[in-house]
C-alpha positions as CSV (number, residue, x, y, z in Angstrom):
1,X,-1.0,19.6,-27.6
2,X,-2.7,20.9,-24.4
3,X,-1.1,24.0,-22.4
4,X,-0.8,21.0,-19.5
5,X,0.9,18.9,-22.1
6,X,3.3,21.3,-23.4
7,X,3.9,22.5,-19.4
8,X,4.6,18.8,-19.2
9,X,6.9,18.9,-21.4
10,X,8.5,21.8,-20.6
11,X,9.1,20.4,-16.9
12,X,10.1,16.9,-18.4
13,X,12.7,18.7,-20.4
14,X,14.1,20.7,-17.5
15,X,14.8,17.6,-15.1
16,X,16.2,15.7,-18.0
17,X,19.0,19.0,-18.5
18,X,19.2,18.7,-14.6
19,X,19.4,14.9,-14.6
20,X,22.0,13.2,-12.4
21,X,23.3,16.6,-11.4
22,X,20.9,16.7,-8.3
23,X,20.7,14.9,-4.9
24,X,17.3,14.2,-2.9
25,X,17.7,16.9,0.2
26,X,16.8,15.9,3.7
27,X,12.9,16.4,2.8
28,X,12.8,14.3,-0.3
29,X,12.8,16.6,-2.8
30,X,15.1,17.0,-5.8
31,X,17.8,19.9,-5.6
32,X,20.9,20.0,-8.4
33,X,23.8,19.4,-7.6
34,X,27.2,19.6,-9.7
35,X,27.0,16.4,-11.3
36,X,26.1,15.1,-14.5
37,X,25.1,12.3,-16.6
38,X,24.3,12.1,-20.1
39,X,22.4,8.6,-20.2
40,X,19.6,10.0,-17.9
41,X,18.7,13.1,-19.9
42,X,18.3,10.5,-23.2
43,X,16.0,8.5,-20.6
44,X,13.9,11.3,-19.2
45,X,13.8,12.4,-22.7
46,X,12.6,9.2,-23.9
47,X,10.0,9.0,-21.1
48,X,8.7,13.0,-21.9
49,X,7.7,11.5,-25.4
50,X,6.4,8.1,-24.5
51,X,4.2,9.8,-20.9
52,X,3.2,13.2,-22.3
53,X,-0.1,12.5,-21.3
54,X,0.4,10.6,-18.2
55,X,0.0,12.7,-15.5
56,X,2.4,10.4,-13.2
57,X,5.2,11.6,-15.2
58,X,6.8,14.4,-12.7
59,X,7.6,11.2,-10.5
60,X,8.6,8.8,-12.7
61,X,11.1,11.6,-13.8
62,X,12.5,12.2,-10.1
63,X,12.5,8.4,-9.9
64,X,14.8,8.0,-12.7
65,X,16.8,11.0,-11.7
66,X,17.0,9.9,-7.9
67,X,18.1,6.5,-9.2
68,X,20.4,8.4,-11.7
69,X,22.8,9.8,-8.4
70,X,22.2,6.2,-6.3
71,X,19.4,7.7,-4.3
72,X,17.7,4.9,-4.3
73,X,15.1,4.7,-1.5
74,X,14.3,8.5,-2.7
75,X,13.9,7.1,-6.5
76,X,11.3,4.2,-4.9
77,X,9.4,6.8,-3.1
78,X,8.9,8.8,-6.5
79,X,8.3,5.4,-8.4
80,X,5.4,4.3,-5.9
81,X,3.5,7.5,-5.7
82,X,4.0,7.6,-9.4
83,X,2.3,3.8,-9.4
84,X,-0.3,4.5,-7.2
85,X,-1.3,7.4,-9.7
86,X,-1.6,5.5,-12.8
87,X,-3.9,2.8,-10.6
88,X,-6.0,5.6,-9.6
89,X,-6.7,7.1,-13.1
90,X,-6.1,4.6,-15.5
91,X,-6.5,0.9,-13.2
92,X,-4.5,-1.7,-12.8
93,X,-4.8,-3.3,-16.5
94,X,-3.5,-0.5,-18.4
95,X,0.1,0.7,-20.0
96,X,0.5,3.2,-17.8
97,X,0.5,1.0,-14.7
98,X,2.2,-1.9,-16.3
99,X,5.0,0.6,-17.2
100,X,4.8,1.9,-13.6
101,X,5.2,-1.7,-12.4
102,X,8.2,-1.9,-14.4
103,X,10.0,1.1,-13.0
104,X,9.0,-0.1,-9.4
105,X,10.7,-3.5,-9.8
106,X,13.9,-1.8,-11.4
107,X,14.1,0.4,-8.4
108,X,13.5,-2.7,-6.3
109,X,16.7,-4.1,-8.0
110,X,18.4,-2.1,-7.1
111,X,17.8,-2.2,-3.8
112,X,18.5,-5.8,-3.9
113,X,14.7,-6.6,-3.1
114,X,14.5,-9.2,-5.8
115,X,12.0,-11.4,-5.0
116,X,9.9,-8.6,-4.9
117,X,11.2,-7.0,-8.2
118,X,10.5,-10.4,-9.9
119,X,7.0,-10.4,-8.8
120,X,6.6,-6.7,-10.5
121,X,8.3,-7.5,-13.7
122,X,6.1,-10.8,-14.2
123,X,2.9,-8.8,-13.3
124,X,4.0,-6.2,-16.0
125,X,5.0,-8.8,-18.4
126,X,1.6,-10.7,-18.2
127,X,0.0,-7.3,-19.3
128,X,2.4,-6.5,-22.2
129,X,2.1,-10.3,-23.1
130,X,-1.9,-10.2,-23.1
131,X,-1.7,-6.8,-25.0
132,X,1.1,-8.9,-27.7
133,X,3.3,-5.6,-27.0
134,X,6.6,-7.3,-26.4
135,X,8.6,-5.2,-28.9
136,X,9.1,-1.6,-26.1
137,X,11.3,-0.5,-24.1
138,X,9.4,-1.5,-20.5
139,X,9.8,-5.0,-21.6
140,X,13.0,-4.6,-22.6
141,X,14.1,-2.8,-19.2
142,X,12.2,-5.7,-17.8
143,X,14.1,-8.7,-19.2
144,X,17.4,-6.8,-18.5
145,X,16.8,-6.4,-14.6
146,X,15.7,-10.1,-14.9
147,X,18.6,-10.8,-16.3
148,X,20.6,-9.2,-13.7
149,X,18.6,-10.7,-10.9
150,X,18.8,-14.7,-11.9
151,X,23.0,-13.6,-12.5
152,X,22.7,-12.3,-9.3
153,X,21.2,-15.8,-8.0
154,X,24.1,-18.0,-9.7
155,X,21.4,-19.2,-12.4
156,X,23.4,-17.7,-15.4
157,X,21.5,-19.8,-18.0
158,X,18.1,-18.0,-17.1
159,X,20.0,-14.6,-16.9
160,X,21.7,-15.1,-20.6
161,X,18.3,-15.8,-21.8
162,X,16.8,-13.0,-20.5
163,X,19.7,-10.4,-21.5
164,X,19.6,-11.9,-25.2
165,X,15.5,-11.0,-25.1
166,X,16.6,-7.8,-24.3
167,X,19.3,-7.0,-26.5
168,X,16.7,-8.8,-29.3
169,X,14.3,-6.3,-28.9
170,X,16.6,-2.9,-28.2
171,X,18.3,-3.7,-31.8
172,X,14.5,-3.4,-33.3
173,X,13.9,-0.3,-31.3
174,X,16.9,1.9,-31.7
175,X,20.2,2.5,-33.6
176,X,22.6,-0.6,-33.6
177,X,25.5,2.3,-31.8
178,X,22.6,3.6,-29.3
179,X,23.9,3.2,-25.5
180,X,21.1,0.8,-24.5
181,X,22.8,-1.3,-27.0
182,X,26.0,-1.4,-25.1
183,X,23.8,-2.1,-21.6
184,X,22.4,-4.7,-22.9
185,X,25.9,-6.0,-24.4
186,X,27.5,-5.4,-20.5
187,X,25.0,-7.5,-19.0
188,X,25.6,-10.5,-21.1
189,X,29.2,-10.4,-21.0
190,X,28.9,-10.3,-17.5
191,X,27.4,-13.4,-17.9
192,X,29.7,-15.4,-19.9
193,X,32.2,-14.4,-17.3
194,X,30.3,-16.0,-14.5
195,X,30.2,-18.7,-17.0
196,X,34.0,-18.7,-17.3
197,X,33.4,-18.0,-21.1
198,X,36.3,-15.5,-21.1
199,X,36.6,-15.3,-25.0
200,X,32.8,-13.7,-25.4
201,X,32.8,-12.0,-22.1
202,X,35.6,-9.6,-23.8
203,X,33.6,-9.8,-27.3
204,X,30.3,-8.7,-25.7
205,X,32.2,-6.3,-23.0
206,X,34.3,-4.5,-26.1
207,X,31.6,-3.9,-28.2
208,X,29.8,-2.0,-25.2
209,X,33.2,0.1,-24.5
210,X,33.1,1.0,-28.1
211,X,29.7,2.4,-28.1
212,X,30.1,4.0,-24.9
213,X,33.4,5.8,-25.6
214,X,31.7,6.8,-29.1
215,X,28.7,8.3,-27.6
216,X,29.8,9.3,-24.0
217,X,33.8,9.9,-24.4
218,X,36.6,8.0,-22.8
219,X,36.6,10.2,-19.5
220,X,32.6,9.0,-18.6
221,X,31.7,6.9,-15.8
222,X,29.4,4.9,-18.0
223,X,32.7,4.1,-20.4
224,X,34.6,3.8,-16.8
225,X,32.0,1.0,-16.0
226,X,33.0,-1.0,-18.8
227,X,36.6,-0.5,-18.3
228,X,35.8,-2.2,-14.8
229,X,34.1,-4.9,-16.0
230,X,37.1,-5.7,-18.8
231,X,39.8,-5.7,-15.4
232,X,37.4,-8.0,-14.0
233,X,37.8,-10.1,-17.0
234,X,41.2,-10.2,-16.3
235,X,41.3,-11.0,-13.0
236,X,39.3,-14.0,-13.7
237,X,42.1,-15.0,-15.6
238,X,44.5,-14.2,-13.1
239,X,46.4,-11.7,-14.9
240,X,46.6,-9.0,-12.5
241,X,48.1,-6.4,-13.8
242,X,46.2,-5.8,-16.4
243,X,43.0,-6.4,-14.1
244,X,44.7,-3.8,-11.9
245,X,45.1,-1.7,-14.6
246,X,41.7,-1.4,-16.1
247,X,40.4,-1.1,-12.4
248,X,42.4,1.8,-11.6
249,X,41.4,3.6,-15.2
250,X,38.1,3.3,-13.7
251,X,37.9,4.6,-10.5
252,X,40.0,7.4,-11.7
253,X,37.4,8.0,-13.8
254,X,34.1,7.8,-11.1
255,X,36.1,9.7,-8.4
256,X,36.6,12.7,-11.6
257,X,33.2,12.1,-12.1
258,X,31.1,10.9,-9.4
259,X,29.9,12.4,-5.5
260,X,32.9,10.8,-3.1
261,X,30.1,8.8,-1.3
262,X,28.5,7.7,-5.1
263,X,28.4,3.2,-5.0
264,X,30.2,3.2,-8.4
265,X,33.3,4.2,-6.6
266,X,32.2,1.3,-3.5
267,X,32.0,-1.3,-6.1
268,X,35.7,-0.5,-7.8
269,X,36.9,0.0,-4.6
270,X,35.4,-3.6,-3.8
271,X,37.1,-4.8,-7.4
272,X,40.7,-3.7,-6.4
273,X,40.5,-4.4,-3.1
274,X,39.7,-8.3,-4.5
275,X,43.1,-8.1,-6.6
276,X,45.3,-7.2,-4.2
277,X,43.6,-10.2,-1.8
278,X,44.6,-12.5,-4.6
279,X,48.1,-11.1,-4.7
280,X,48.5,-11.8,-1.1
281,X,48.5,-7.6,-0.4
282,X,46.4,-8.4,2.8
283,X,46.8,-5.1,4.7
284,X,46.2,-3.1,1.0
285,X,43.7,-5.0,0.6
286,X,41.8,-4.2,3.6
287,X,42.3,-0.7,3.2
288,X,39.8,-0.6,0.1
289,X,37.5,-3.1,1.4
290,X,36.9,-0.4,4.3
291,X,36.9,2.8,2.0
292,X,34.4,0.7,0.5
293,X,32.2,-0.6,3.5
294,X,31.7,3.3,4.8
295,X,30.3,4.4,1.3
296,X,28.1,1.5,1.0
297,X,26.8,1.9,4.3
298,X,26.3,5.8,3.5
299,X,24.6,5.4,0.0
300,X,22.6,2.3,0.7
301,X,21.9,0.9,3.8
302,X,23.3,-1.5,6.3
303,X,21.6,-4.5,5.4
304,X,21.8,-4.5,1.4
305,X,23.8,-6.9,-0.4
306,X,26.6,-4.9,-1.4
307,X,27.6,-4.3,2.4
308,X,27.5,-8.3,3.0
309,X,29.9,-8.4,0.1
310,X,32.2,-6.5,1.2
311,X,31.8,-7.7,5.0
312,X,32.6,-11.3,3.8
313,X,36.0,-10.3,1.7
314,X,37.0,-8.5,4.4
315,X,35.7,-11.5,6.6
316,X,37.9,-13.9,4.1
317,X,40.8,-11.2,4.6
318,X,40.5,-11.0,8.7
319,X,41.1,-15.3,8.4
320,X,43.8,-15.7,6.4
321,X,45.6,-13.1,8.7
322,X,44.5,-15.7,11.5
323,X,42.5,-12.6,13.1
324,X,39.7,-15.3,13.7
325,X,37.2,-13.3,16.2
326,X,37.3,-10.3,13.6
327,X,36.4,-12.6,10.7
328,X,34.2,-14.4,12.9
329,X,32.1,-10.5,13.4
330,X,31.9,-9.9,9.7
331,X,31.1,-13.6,8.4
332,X,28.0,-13.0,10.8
333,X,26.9,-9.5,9.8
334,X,27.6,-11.0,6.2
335,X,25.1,-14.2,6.5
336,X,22.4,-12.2,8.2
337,X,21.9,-9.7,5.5
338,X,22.4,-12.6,2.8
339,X,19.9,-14.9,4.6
340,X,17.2,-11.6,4.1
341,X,18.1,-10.8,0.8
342,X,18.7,-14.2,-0.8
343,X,17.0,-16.7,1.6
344,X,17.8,-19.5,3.2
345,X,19.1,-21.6,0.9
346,X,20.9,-19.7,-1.2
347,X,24.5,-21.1,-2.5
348,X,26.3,-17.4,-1.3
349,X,24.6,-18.5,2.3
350,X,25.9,-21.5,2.4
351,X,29.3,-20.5,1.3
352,X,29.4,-17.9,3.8
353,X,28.0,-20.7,6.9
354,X,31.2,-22.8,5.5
355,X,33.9,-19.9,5.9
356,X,32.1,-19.4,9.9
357,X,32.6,-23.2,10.5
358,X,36.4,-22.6,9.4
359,X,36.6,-20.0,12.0
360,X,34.8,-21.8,14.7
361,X,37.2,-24.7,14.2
362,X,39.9,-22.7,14.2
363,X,38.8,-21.1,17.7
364,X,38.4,-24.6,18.6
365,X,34.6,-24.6,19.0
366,X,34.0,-27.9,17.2
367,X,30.2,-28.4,18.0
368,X,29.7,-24.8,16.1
369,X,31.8,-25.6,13.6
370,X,30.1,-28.9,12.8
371,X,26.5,-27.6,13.0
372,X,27.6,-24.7,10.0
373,X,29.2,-27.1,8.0
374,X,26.3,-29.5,8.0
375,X,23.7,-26.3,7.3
376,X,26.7,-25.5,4.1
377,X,26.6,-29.3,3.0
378,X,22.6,-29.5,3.0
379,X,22.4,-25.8,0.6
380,X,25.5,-27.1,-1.2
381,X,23.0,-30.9,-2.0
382,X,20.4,-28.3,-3.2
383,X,22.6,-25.7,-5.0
384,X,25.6,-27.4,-6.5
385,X,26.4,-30.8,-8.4
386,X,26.9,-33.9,-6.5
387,X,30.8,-33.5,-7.6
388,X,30.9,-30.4,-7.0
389,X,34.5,-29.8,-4.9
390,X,32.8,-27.3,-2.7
391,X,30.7,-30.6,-1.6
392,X,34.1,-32.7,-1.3
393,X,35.9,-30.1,1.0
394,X,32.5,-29.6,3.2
395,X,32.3,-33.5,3.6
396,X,35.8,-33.8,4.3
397,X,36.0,-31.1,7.0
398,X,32.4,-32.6,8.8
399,X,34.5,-36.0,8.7
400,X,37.6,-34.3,10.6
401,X,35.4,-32.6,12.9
402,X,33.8,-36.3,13.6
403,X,37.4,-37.9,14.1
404,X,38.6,-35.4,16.4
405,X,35.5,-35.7,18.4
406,X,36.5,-39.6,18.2
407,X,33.3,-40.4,16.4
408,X,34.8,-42.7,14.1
409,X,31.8,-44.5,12.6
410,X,30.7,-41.1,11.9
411,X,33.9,-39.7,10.0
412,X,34.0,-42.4,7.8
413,X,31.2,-42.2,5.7
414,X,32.0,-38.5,5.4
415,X,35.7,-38.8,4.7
416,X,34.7,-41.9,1.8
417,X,32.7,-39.1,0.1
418,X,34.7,-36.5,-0.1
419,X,37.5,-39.1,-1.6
420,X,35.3,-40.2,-4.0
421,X,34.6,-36.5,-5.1
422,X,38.4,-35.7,-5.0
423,X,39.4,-38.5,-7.3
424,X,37.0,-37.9,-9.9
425,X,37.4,-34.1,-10.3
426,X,41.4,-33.3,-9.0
427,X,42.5,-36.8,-9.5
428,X,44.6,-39.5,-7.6
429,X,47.9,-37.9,-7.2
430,X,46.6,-34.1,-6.1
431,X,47.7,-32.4,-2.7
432,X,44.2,-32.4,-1.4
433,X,43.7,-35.9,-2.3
434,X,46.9,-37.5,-0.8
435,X,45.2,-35.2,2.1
436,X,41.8,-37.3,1.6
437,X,43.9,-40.8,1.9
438,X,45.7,-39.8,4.8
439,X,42.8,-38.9,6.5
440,X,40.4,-42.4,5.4
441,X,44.0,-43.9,6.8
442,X,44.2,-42.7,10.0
443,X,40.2,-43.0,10.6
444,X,40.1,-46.9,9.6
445,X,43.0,-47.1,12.2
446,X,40.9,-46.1,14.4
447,X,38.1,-48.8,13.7
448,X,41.2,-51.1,13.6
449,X,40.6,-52.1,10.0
450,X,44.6,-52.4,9.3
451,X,44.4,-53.5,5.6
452,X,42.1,-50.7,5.1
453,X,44.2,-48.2,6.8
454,X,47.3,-49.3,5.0
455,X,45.5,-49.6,1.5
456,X,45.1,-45.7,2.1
457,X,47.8,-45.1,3.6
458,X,49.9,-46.3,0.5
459,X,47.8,-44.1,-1.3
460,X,48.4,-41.4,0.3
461,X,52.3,-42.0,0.0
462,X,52.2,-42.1,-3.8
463,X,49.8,-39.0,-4.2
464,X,52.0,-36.8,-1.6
465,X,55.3,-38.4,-3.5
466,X,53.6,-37.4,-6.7
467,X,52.2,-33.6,-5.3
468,X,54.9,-32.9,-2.6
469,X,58.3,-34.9,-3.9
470,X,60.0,-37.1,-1.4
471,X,61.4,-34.9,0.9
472,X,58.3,-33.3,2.0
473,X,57.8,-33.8,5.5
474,X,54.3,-34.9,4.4
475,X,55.4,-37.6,2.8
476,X,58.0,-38.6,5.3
477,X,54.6,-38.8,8.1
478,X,53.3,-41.0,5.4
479,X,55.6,-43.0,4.7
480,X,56.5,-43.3,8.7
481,X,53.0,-44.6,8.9
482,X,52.9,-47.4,6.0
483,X,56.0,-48.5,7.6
484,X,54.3,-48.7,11.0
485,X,51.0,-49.9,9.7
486,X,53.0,-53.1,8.1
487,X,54.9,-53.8,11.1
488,X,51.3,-53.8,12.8
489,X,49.8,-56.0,10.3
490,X,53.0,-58.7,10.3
491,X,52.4,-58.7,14.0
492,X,49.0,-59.2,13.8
């Protein structure tokens, strides 16, 4: 080896002691700090052996240390120089690039840039495909991040088939108890739990606490990370004390571990803030949503995803507290940054333009209202199943907004759709379904189709008998109304 090479190494071998235990200063360079973590140092170590030669590797080493501590716009700073490097001495079809590209697009994913990350990671991939060099650990890093991304983007087929590649080829490339191992087996039991596949979301998710506790220790914030993702399993399935439980384990852990300002503890924050929402601990709630929304701002950025996360819980929070101009404010911040990030059409930005056409309506600004709904309902046509009950209550609440607005001929085509939607997937005696009835009941009153009106209106009185019980005053309006609709009818 060279005297450069072995002062390479030498300097590789330092920043992988100091790895995670430093912080980018004002300037941009990399000073330590107290911290540490374990799963860098095996990185940069990794990387020493793989870039000896490469005379890029200084930056890709800050880059992974800067993304190590969450420095993130430091880490893509280090990453590009390191890229532009490898172009200038080795081009643009070589390994060195190709691997650069890789750790460019993973940066980018983490800034939530994913369109952009997807373009790297393709462009990296077309090289290592073209060289038939699909067994390393850039293409495994690769597939991962896609992975991520598409679960990111709601298509959880695509990211399960990407984390699977991944997890394929790290069991050819290292030990079957080696901590990628257990990335790899988070990611995809991530993804079964979007899938609602509870069952091997805690297979996949135990294995990777196993191998993290074994080679990290139970007090890590990389076994901490697991321990989140198990409470989040739980939560799922709505037993919340054990969700609350494994949450709590885990920020314990990050604060021990972690800077106070590190997104780790953001995210758990974000994780037990969400329990105590679905408990109805509104104001407890709130109170880690915010803790969370400072650090996020602080370590990332205004306009990155997490922040629109946590602007639109809180912004779900501020509405069911009937505090609709401050859930009004944060829905909006929310869809901005999710219209950047995720584009136009994304199922999260149409979610987001239904919960502001709630509020609107709820202000009474109907026009508003209606025009959000109707941008929800086209995303939803695009993004969800034609029975989807997300498409059901958007149809239903443009058909309100057209009755109230006394545009009958409007309402009902609207209000028919959302029935049809409602039977099929919550069936003929549900709340929100005698809710559907009443509704077709009182529009086709309106258009003075009686039969029609008291077709649905009978309906109505045997779902809210059926959901409600016969004291309900529900059911006692609906059954006022049949009994008025037939007296109408005989006089007729």
């Amino acid at each position: 080896m060279s005297t450069k090479g072995i002062l390479q190494a030498l300097m590789l071998a330092i920043l992988a002691c100091l790895a995670a235990t430093a912080e980018a200063s004002s300037d941009g360079y990399i000073v330590p700090t107290r911290e540490h973590n374990d799963s860098i140092a095996a990185s940069l170590e990794r990387l020493a052996n793989a870039y000896i030669n490469d005379v890029n590797s200084q930056y890709k080493a800050g880059a992974y240390l800067a993304d190590s501590i969450g420095k993130y716009k430091i880490a893509l700073r280090y990453a590009e120089h390191g890229l532009a490097l490898a172009r200038e001495q080795f081009g643009e079809y070589s390994q060195p690039f190709a691997s650069g590209l890789v750790l460019v697009a993973r940066v980018n994913t983490r800034l939530g840039n994913f369109d952009k990350a997807l373009e790297l990671f393709n462009k990296a991939l077309d090289y290592y495909q073209k060289e038939a060099d699909l067994e390393n650990f850039d293409v495994s890093t690769a597939y991962m991040n896609m992975g991520f991304i598409y679960s990111a983007l709601g298509d959880n087929d695509k990211a399960l088939d990407y984390s699977n590649k991944a997890l394929t080829i790290e069991e050819k490339l290292v030990d079957l108890a080696d901590p990628d191992i257990a990335s790899c087996e988070l990611y995809i039991g991530k993804i079964y739990r979007a899938k609602g596949d509870y069952i091997m979301a805690q297979k996949h998710l135990q294995r990777a606490l196993d191998i993290r506790n074994e080679s990290f220790g139970p007090e890590h914030p990389l076994t901490a990370e697991i321990f989140s993702d198990i409470g989040q399993t739980y939560a799922c399935q709505k037993d919340f004390d054990k969700a609350l439980e494994y949450q709590m384990k885990a920020l314990s852990i990050f604060e021990k571990t972690l800077k106070p300002d590190h997104d780790n503890i953001a995210a758990s924050l974000v994780l037990i803030a969400n329990i105590y929402a679905a408990q109805g601990q509104k104001e407890v709630a709130l109170e880690y949503y915010n803790r969370a929304h400072d650090i996020f701002e602080k370590s990332l950025g205004t306009e990155q995803l997490s922040v629109a996360v946590v602007d639109f819980n809180i912004g779900n929070v501020m509405g069911e507290m009937g505090q609709y101009d401050k859930a009004l404010d944060y829905y909006i911040k929310a869809l901005d940054i999710y219209v950047k990030s995720l584009g136009h059409e994304h199922h999260q930005v149409g979610v987001t333009n239904f919960s502001i056409g709630f509020v609107l309506f709820n202000i009474g600004q109907q026009d508003k209202a209606l025009e959000h709904y109707l941008k929800a309902l086209d995303i939803y046509k695009k993004t969800l199943s034609a029975d989807d009950i997300e498409v059901a209550r958007t149809q239903g609440s443009i058909g309100y907004i057209y009755y109230q607005k006394h545009q009958y001929n409007k309402a009902e085509p609207y209000l028919l759709r959302a029935k049809d939607i409602l039977e099929k997937t919550e069936g003929t005696t549900h709340t929100i379904t005698a809710e559907s009835y009443h509704q077709l009941s009182a529009c086709y009153y309106q258009l003075k189709n009686y039969s029609a009106a008291l077709d649905y209106a009978n309906k109505a009185l045997k779902a809210a008998t059926a959901s409600f019980g016969p004291n309900h005053k529900f059911t006692k309006q609906v059954k006022s109304n049949v009994e008025s609709l037939k007296a109408h009818l005989k006089r007729k």
